[in-house]
C-alpha positions as CSV (number, residue, x, y, z in Angstrom):
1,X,2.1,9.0,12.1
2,X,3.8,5.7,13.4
3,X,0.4,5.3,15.9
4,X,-1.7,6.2,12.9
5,X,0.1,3.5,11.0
6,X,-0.2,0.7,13.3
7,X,-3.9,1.5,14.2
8,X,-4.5,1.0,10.2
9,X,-2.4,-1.8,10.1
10,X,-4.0,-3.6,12.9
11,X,-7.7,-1.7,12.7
12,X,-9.0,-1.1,9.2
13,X,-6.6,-3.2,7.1
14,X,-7.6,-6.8,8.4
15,X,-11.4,-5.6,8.0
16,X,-10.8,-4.2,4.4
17,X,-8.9,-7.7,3.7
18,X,-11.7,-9.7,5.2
19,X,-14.2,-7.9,3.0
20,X,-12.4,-8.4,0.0
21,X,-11.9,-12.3,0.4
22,X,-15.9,-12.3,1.0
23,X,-16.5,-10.1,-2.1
24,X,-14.3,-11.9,-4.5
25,X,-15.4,-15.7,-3.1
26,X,-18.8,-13.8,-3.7
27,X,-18.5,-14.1,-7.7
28,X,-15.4,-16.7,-7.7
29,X,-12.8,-14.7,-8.7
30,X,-9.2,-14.7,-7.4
31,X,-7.8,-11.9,-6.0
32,X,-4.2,-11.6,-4.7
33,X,-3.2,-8.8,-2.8
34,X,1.0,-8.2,-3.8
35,X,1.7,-5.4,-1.0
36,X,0.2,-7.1,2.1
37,X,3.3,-9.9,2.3
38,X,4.4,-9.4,6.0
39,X,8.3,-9.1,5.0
40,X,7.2,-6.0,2.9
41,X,4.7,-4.3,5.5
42,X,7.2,-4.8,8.3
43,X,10.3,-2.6,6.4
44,X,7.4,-0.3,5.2
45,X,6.5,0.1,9.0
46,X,10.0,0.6,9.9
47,X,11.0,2.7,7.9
48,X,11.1,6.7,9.3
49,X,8.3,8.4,8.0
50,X,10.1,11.3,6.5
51,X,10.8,8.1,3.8
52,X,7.4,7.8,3.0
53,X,6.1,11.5,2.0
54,X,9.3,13.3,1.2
55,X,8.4,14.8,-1.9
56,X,4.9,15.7,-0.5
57,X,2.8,13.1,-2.4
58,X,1.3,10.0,-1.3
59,X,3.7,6.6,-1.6
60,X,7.1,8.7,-2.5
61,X,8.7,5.2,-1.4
62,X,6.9,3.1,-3.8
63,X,7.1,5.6,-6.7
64,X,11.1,6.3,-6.2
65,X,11.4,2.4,-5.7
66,X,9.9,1.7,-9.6
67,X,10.9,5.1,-11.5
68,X,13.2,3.4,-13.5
69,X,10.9,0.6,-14.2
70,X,7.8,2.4,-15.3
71,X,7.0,5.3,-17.7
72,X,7.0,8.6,-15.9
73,X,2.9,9.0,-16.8
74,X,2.4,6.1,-14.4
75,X,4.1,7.6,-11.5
76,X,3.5,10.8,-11.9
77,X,-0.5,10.4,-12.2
78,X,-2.9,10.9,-9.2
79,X,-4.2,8.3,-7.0
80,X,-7.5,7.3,-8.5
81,X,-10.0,4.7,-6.9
């Protein structure tokens, strides 16, 4: 999963970025993108990946990180485009 990581990180993710930057200057809006700062992606890729999935669900880091902070309707909902 590390290997699938890094080939997303360094593959699809800068093309994804670029096409949002084109998209958004497109119709002049401004769009920030809060989990791409590089301190942030470099503990996320460090960290084992038994971290990332252990409750079977996608971003179990993320959503354990800001349970207290958010209703539990939030992070227990589905990911949704």
């Amino acid at each position: 999963m590390r290997e699938v990581m890094y080939l997303h990180l360094t593959r699809w993710l800068p093309h994804l970025l670029d096409r949002k930057d084109r998209l958004s200057m497109d119709v002049g809006l401004e769009v920030r993108v809060p989990f791409c700062d590089h301190r942030l992606v470099e503990y996320a890729f460090n960290t084992p990946w038994t971290h990332h999935s252990f409750d079977n669900r996608e971003r179990s880091l993320l959503r354990a990180v800001v349970a207290p902070l958010l209703p539990s309707s939030v992070i227990d909902r589905t990911k949704a485009p």
